[in-house]
N, C-alpha and C positions, 0 to 999 in steps of 0.2 A: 227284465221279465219278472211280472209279482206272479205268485201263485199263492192262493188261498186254500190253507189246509183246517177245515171245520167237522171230518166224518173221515172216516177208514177209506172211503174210494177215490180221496182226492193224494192217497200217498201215492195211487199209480200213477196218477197226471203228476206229479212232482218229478219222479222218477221216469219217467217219457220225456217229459219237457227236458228237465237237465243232459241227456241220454243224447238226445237229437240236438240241443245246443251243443253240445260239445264234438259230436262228429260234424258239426257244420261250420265249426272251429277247428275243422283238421287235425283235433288230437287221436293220438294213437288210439288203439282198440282197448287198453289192458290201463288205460287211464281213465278212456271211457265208462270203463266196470266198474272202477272204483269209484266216480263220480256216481253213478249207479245207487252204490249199495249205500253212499254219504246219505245224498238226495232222500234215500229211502227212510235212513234211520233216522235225518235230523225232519221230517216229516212225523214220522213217527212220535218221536220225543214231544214235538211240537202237541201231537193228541193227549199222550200219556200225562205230560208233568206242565201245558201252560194254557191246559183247556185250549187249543188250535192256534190258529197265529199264520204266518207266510213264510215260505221261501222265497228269497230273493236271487235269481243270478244272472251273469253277465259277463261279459269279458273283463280282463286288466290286465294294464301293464305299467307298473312302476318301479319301484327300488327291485322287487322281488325278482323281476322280468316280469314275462307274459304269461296267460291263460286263462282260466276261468275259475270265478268266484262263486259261490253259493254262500246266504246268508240264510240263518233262520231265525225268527222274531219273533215273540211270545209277549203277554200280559200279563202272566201267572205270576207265582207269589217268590219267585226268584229261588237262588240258592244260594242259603248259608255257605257251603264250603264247597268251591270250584274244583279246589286240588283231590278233595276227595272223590266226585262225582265224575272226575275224568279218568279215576282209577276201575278195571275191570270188575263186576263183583259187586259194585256197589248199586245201590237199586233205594231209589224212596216209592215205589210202584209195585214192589213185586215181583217186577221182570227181571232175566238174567242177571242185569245192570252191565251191559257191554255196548248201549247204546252210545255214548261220547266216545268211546274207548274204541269203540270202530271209528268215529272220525277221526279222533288226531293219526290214529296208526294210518289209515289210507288217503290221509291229505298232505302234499308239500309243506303248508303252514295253515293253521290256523292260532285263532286266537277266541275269545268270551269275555264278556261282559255281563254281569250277574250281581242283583245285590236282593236281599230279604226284601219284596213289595215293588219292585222296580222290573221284573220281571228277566226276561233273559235274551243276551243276542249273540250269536254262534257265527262264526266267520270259518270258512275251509275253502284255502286255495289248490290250483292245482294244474300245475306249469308244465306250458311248451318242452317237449323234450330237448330244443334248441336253447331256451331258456335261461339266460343267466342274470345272477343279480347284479346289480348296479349300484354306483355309489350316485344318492338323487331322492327325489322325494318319494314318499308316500302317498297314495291316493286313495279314497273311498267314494262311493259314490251312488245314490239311488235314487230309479227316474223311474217314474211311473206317467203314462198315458191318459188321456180322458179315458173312461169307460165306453169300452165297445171297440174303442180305436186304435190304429195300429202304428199309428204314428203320432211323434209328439214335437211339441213347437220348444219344450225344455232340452235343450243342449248343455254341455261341457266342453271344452279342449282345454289342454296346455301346451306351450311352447319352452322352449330351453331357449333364450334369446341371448345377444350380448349385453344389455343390460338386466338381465336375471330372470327366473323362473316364473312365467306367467301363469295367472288361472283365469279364465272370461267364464263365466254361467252367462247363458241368454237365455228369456223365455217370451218367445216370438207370441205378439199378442191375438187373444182367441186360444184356439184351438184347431188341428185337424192340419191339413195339408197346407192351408196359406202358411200357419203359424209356424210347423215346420221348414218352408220353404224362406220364412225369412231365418231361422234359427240357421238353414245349411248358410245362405250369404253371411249372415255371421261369424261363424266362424271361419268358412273359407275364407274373409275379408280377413280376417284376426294372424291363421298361418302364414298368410299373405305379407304381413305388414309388424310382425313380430318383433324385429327389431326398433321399432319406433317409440318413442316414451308415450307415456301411459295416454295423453289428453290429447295429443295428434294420433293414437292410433284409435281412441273412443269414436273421432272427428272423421277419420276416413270410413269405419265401420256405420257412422250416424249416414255420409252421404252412399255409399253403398246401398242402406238398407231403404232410402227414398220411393223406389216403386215398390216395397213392399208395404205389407200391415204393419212391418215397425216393430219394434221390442223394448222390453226391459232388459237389462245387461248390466253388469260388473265385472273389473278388470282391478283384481291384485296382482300384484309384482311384489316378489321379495327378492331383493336387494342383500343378499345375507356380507360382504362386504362391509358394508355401511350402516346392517343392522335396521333397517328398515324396510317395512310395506309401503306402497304405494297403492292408490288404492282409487280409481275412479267409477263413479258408480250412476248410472240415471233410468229409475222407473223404480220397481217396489222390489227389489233383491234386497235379501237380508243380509248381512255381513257381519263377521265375529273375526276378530282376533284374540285366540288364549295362546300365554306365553308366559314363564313365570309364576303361575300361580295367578295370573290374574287375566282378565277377560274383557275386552272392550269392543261396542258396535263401533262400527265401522258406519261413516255419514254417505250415502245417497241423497239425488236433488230427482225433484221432482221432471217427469217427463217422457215421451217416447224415442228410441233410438231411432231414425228415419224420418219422424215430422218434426215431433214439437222438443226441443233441447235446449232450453235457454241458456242452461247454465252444465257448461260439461267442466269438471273442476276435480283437479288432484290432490287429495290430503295426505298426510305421510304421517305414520304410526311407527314407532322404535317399536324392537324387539328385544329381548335377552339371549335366548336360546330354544333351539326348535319349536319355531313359531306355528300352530297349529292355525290355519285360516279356513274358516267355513262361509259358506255360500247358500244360500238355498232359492229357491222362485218364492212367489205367494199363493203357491200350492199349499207352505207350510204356514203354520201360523208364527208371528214374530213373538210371540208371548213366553218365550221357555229362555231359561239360566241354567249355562252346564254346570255350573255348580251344585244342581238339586239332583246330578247324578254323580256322588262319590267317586272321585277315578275315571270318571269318564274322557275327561282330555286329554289324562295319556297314554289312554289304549288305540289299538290301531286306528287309522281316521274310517276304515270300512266301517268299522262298529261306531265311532261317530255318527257318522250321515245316517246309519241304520237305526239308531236308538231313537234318533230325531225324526227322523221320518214316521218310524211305527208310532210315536206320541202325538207328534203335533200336525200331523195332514189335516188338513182341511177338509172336510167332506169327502166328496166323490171329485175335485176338480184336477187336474194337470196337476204335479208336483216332481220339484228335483231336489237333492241337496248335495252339496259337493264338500269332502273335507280335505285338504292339504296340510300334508308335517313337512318340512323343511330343514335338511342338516343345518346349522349354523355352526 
């Protein structure tokens, strides 16, 4: 769910929205508040210090455990010193300066991403009272719908398979309810057939999706073992591997999941150590190197997929982008 905050009466829909997600996520009352008062301030901040920007939130569960996320995204001129602006007191606006200082204190975890002219992206989780962490990947992840609509044909899942740690993006083509309807076969076909290597499970998901509109889709597998990605890819998904300091696309073949698939084909990419793999639709534009964001690859993957996404969308059309870390 994006929300657009541009004027002071969109902090209460910020604050509503986050409020009513999260009791429809069954979180307690007294995490719900706190979710509340986050919501409110990193809206807020959003007016005061990045000229407006969005909140993003939504469920997750990875390494951390479970629960809900909120991100806030800005274009504004960044901040010099992170460590100082999370400290109470501190203020470039005027105000108290207790706006971060309430989110870290009433979030399980967050994280930021900030640099002079790059603007700024704010991550606060806040977990399941059942909730426990886990030794497993990291997940980030931001989807946004066609305008107006309430469903989208851009999907995600991961599986834990026997052969290693899956990610599929689909984005069922079109838009609206066909494009979603092929995205659920999708992935239904995907937890279905998990355990299958990478290009007979491409192959059963290609004939699955035959009475439907068809998709673009990719499937990385990291292999951390053997120290490789696997990686099959057909329609216009973007793919990145950073690892080590360095950064490489990931090849796609041309074609639809469900009709036309000439060529379904597995390439294997080495790793080092905690392989970061991103994904996105062509929602986003293919035209960006995380390089030109300092630090950007090894902060959470939430602020990944969020940095990318507030920069490079595409107009007004469907977009997702998905980022995975990986222990090795």
């Amino acid at each position: 769910m994006i929300n657009s905050v541009r004027d002071t009466s969109e902090v209460g829909e910020v604050r509503r929205a986050a409020a009513g997600l999260a009791r429809r996520s069954g979180l307690a009352e007294e995490v719900v508040g706190r979710i509340a008062l986050v919501a409110t301030e990193m809206a807020t901040n959003l007016l005061k210090h990045g000229g407006g920007g969005v909140v993003a939130m939504d469920r997750f569960a990875d390494a951390d455990g479970s629960g809900l996320e909120l991100l806030a995204l800005d274009k504004g001129t960044g901040i010099a010193d992170v460590t100082r602006c999370l400290a109470d007191g501190y203020s470039t606006a005027g105000s108290p300066g207790t706006g971060l200082g309430a989110v870290t204190r009433n979030s399980d975890r967050y994280a930021i991403y900030s640099r002079p002219g790059l603007g700024t992206a704010l991550m606060a989780r806040f977990l399941n009272s059942k909730a426990t962490s886990v030794r497993g990947p990291e997940f980030g992840a931001v989807i946004d719908a066609y305008p107006g609509e309430t469903v989208c044909g851009d999907r995600w899942v991961t599986g834990d398979g026997r052969n290693g740690i899956t990610l599929l993006l689909v984005d069922g083509s079109g838009h609206g309810p066909m494009a979603a309807h092929a995205a659920e076969i999708a992935t239904r076909t995907f937890a279905d057939n998990i355990d299958k290597e990478c290009v007979p499970l491409v192959e059963t998901i290609h004939r699955a999706l035959a009475p439907t509109r068809g998709a673009a889709l990719a499937v990385a597998r990291v292999e951390a073992g053997a120290h490789v990605v696997r990686f099959v890819g057909v329609g216009n998904i973007g793919a990145v591997l950073s690892t080590g300091g360095e950064t490489r696309r990931m090849a796609s073949y041309n074609g639809t999941v469900g009709h036309v698939a000439p060529r379904i084909r597995e390439f294997t990419y080495p790793f080092t150590s905690r392989p970061l793999v991103i994904l996105h639709s062509d929602g986003l534009s293919a035209r960006w190197e995380i390089d030109a964001y300092p630090g950007l690859a090894a902060s959470h993957p939430s602020l990944v997929a969020a940095v990318l996404f507030r920069d490079h969308r595409r107009g007004r059309d469907v977009a997702a982008v998905v980022a995975m870390r990986v222990a090795s």
